[in-house]
C-alpha positions in Angstrom: 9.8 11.9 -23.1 9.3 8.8 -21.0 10.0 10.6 -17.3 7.7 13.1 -18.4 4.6 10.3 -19.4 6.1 8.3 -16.5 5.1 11.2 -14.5 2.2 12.1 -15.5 0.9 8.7 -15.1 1.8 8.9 -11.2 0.1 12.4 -11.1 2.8 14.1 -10.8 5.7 16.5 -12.3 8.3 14.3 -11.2 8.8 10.7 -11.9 8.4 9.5 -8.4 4.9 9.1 -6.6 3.4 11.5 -4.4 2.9 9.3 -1.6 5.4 6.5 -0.5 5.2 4.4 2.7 7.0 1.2 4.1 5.2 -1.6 5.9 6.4 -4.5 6.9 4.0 -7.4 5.5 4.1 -11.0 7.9 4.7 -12.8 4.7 8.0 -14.6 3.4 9.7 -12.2 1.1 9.4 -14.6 -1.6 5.7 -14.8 -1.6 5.9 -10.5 -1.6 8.4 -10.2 -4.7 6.4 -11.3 -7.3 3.4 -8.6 -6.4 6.1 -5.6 -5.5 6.0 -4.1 -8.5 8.0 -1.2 -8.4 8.2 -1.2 -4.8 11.6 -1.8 -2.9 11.4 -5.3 -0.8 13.3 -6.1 2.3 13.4 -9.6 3.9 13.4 -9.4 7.2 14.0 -13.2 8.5 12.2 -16.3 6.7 8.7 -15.2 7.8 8.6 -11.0 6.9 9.3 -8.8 4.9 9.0 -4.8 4.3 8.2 -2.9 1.4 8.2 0.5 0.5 5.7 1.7 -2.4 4.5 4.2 -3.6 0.9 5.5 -5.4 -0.6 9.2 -6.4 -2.7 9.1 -2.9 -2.4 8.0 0.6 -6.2 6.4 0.1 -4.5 4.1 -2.9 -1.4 3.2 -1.7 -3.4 1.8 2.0 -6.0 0.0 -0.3 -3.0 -1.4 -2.9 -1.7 -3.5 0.2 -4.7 -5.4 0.7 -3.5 -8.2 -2.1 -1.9 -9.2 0.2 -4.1 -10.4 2.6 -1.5 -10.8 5.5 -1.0 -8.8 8.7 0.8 -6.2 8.4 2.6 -2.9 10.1 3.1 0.6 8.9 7.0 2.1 9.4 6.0 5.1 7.5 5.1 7.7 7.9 2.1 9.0 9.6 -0.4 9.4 6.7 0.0 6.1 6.0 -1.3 4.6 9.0 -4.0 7.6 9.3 -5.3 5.9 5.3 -5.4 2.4 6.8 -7.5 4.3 9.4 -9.8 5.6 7.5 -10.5 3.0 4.6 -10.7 0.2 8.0 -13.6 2.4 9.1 -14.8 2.7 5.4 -15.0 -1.2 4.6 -16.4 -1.5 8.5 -19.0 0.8 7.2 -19.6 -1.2 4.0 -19.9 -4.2 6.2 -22.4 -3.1 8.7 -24.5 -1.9 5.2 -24.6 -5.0 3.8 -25.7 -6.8 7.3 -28.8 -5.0 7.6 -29.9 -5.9 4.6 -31.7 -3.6 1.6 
């Protein structure tokens, strides 16, 4: 009974999420561990780390990463970097709305 409500909370059939992607986040892995959640966390020297996560859309799982509010890099895959496209050009939009004023 739990995989299947486990699943169903990550909209899916299967307990696992739909979409998973790795970055790898220019922040100490100790500062990343404590906000990883379920994801799987990497150090990679004293000042990065990667992270693999995962969320029920591509859209989620780009936004999810902003708590971070470090550089980062997407390792994969595509879609993932093709979300970070689109919601960059989606807060840029927001951005240049609030600039001009009501």
């Amino acid at each position: 009974m739990g995989e299947f409500v486990s699943a169903r909370f990550k909209g899916s059939d299967i307990n696992a999420w739909p979409c998973r992607g790795t970055v790898i986040l220019h922040a100490p892995a100790r500062d990343v561990l404590p906000f990883a959640g379920d994801g799987t966390e990497r150090a990679l020297g004293e000042r990065r780390c990667s992270l693999e996560v995962g969320s029920w859309s591509w859209g989620a799982l780009a936004a999810s990463f902003g708590r971070f509010a470090v550089s980062m890099e997407v390792v994969s895959p595509p879609q993932f970097n093709e979300a970070f496209a689109e919601l960059a050009g989606r807060y840029a939009g927001t951005a240049r709305t609030h600039d001009a004023g009501p």
